[in-house]
Wavefront OBJ file of the C-alpha trace (Angstrom):
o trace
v 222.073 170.710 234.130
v 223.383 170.473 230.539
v 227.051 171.228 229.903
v 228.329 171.778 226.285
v 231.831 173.147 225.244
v 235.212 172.585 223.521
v 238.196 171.678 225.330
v 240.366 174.480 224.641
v 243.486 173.514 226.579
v 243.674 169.875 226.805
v 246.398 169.372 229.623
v 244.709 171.761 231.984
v 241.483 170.293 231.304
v 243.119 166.813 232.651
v 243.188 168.603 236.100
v 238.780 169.072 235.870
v 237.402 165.882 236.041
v 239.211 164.457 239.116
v 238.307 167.590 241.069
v 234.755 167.872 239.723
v 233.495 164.076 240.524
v 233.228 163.794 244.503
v 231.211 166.873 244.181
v 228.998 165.352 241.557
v 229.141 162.353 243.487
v 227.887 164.208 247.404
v 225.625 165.987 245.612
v 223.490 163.088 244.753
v 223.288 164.483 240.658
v 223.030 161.083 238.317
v 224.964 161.252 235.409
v 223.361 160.540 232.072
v 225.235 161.928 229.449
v 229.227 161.999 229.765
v 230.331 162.225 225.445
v 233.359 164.200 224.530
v 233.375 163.339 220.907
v 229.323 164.718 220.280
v 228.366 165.077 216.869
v 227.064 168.605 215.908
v 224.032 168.464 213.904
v 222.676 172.361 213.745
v 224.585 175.290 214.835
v 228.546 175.140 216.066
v 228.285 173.551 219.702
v 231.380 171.797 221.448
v 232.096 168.731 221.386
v 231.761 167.831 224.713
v 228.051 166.706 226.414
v 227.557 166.750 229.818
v 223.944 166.128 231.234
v 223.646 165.959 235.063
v 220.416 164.684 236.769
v 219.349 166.575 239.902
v 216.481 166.022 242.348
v 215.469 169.688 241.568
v 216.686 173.237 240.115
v 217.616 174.172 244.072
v 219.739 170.803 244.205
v 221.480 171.264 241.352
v 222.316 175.448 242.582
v 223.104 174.729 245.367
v 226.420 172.131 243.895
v 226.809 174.416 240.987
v 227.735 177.791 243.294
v 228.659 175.471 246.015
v 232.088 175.642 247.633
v 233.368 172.207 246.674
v 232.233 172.825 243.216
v 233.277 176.058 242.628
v 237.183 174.883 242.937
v 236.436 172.689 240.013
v 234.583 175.068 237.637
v 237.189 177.527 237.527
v 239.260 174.541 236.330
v 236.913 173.824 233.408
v 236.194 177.432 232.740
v 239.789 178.044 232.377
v 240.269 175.400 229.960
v 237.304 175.489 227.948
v 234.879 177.755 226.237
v 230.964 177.032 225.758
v 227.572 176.661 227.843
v 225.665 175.608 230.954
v 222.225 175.616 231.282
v 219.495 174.406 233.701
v 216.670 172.820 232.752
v 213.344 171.030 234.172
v 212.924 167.331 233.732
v 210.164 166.011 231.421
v 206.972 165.859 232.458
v 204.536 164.039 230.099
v 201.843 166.156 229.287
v 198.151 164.728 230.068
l 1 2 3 4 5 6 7 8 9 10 11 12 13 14 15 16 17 18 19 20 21 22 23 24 25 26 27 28 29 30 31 32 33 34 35 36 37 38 39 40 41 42 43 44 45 46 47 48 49 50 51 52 53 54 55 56 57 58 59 60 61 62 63 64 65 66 67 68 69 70 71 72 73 74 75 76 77 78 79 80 81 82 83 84 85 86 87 88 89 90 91 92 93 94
């Protein structure tokens, strides 16, 4: 799961992060990209990377519209303006 967006509201944004990591953390998502000062090369993204490792798509629904999770996202969303999207690990072609 890729997260990218600006920090719109800085002081309620402080508020996010402590409610969003135990649900990271139960969900068993790895963490591999945590950058809030990302350097936009094409287009206008945020400056804020977040890429979250699940053992599959269902995995990483089920935290994303889960209860414990949810609490947390309206936190971000409030606060910040960009993306989320869901993509499949790479698979080497053969």
């Amino acid at each position: 799961m890729i997260f990218n967006y600006t920090i719109d509201d800085a002081d309620a944004y402080q508020a996010y992060p402590p409610a969003a990591m135990p649900s990271i953390g139960a969900s068993g998502a790895e963490i591999l990209v945590a950058d809030y000062s990302a350097d936009g090369i094409e287009g206008t993204p945020g400056h804020v990377n977040i890429v979250l490792r699940f053992p599959s798509k269902e995995a990483a629904m089920a935290w994303y519209t889960g209860e414990e999770y949810t609490a947390a996202k309206r936190l971000r969303q409030a606060a910040t303006s960009g993306h989320v999207t869901l993509s499949d690990g790479f698979t080497m072609p053969s």
